[in-house]
BAMITOR-369902 format. One record per residue: residue in one letter; residue number from 0; x, y, z of N, C-alpha, C in turn. Coordinates in Angstrom, 2 decimals. Each point is the difference from the previous one (the first is absolute). Example, Ala and Ser with C-alpha at 12.3 -4.5 7.8 and 13.67 -1.06 7.14 Angstrom:
R   rest    nr       n.X       n.Y       n.Z      ca.X      ca.Y      ca.Z       c.X       c.Y       c.Z
R      A     0     13.19     -5.69      7.80     -0.89      1.19      0.00      0.90      1.20      0.00
R      S     1     -0.35      1.05     -0.72      0.82      1.19      0.06     -0.77      1.09      0.73
***
This chain:
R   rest    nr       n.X       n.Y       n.Z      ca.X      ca.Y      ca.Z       c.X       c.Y       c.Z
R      X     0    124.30    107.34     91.33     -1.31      0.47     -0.38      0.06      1.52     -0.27
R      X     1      0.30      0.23      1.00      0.19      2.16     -0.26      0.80     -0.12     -1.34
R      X     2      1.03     -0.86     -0.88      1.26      0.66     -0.83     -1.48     -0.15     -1.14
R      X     3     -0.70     -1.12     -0.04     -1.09     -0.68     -1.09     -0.72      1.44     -0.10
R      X     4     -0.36      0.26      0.86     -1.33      0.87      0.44      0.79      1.61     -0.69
R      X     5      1.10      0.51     -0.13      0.75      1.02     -0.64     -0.26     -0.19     -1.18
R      X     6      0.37     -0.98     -0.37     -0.24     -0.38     -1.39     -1.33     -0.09     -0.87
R      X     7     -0.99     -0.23      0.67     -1.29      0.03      0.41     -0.63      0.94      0.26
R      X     8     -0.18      1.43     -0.30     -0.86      1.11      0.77     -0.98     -0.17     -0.25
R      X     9     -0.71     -0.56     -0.71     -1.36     -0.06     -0.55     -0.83     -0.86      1.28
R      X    10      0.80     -1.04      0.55     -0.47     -0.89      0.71     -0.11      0.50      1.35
R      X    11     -1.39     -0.78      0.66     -0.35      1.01      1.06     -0.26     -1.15      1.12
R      X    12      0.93     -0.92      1.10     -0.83     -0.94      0.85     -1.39      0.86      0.80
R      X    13     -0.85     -1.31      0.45     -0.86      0.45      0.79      0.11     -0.88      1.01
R      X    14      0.24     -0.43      0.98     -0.08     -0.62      1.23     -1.64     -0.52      0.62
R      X    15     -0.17     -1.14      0.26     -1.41     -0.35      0.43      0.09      0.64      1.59
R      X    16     -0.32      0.56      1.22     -0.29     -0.71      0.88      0.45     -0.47      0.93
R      X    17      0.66      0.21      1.52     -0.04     -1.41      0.41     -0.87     -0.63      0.47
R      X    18     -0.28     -1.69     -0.42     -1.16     -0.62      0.43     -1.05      0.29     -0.97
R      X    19      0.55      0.54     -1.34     -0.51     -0.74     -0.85      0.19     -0.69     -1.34
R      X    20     -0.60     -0.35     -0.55      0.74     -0.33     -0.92     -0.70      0.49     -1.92
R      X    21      0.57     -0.33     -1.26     -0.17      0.68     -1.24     -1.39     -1.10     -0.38
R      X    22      0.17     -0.93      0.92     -1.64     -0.71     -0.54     -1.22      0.76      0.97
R      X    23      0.27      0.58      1.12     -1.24      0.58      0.18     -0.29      1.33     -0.86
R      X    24      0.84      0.73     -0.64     -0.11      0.96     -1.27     -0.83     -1.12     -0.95
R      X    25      0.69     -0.69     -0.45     -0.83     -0.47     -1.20     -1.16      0.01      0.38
R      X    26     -0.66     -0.85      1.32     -1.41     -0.85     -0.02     -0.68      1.76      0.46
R      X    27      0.42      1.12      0.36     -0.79      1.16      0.32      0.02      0.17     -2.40
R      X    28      1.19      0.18     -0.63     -0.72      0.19     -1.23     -0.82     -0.73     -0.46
R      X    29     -0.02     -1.47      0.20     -1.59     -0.61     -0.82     -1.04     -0.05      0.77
R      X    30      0.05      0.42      1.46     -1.22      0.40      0.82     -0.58      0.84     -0.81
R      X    31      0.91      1.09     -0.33     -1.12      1.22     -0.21     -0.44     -0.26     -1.99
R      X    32      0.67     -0.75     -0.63     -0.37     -0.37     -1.57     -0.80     -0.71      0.58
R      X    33     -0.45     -0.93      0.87     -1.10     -1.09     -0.20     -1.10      1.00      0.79
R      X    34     -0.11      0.41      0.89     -1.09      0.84      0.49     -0.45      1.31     -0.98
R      X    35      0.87      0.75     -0.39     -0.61      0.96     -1.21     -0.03      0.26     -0.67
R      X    36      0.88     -1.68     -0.83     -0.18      0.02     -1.35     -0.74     -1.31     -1.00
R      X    37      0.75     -1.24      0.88     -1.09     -1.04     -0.47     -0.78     -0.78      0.58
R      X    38     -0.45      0.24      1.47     -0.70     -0.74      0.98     -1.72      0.88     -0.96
R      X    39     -1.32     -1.01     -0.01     -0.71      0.85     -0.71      0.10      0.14     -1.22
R      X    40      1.07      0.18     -1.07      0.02      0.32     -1.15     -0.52     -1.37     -1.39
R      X    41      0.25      0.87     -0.96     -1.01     -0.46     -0.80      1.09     -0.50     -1.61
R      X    42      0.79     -0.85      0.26      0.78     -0.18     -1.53      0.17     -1.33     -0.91
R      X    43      0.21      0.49     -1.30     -0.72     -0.47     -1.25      1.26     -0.29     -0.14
R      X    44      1.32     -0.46      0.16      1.06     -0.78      0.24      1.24      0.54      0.71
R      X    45      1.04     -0.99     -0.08      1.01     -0.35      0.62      0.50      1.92     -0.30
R      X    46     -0.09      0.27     -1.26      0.68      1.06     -0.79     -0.58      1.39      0.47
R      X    47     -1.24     -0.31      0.33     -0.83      1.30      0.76      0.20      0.11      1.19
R      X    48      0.39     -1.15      1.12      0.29      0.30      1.16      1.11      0.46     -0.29
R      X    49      1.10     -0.10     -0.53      1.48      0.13     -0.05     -0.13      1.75     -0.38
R      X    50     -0.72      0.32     -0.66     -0.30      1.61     -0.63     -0.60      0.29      1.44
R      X    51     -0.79     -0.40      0.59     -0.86      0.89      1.20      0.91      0.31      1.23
R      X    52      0.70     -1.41      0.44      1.16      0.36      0.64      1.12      0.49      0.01
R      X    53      0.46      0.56     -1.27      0.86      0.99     -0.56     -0.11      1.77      0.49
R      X    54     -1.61     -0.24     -0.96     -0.67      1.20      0.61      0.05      0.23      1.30
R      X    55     -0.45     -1.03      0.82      0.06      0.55      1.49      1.05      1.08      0.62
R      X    56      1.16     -1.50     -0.54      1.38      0.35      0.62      0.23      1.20     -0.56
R      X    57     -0.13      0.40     -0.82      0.41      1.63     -0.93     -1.08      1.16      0.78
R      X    58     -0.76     -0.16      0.34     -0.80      0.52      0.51      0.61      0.60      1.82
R      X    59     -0.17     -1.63      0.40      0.62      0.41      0.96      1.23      0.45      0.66
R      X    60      1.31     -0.07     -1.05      1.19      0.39     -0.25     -0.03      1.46      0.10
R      X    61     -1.37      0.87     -0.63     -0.02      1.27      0.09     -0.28      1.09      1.15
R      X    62     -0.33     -0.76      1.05      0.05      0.27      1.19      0.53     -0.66      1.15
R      X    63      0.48     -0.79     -0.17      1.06     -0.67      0.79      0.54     -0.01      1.06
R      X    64     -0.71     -0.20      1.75      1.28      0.74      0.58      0.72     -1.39      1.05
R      X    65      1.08      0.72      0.70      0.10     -1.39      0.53     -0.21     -0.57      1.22
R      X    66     -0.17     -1.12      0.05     -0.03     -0.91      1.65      0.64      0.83      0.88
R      X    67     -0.85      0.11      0.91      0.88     -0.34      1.26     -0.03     -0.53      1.06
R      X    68      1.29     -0.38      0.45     -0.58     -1.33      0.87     -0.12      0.44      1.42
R      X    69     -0.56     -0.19      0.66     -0.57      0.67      1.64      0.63     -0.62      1.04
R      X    70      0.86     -1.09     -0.67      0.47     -1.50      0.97      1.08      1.04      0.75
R      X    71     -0.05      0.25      1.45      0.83      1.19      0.40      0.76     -0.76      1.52
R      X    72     -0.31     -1.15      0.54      0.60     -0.30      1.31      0.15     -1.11     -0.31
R      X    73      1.42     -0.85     -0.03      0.47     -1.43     -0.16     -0.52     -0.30      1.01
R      X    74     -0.02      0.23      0.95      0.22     -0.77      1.84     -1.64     -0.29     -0.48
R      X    75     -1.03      0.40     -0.90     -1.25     -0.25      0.28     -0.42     -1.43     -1.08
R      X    76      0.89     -0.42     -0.79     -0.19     -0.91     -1.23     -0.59     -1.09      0.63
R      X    77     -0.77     -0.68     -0.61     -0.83     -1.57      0.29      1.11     -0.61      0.56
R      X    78     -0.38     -1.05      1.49      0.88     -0.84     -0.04     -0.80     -1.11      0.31
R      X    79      0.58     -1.56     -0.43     -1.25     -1.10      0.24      0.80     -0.94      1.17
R      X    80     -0.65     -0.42      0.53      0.75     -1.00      0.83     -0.07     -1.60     -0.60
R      X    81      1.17     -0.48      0.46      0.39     -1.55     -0.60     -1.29     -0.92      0.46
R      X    82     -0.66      0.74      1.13     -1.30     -1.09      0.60     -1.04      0.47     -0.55
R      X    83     -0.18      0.88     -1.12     -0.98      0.70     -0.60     -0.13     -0.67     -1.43
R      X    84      0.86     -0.29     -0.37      0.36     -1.30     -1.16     -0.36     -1.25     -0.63
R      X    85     -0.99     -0.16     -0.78     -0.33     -1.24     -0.44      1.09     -1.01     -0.47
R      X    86      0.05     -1.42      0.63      1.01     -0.42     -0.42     -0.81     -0.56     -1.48
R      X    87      0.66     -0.89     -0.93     -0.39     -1.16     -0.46      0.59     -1.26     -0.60
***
């Protein structure tokens, strides 16, 4: 990976997390497109939402900053017990 990554300067990993994962990124980006961009809104087709949510994202691209995650003590993570468990 490091010899790829020489070859590669352009390329930049980002690491999720531990304990979490790249789908809770996604569902926080269409949280915030469906709450302040098309939850409420008002469009005259498929082609106008596709333009409004463009806009958003460009919009909000221009201020941008990033997550961070607060998750700070493993020893504190959810744990469920096996008798806590619905069978079926």
């Amino acid at each position: 990976m490091r010899a790829w990554q020489k070859q590669h300067p352009r390329v930049h990993f980002h690491f999720t997390p531990t304990y979490s994962s790249w789908l809770n990124q996604v569902e926080i980006g269409l949280g915030l497109i469906t709450r302040d961009c098309i939850r409420r809104g008002i469009f005259r087709s498929a082609a106008d939402l596709m333009h409004k949510i463009m806009n958003f994202i460009r919009l909000y691209n221009r201020n941008a900053q990033p997550f961070r995650c607060t998750y700070s003590n493993p020893r504190k993570r959810i744990r469920v017990s096996l008798s806590s468990v619905t069978r079926h």
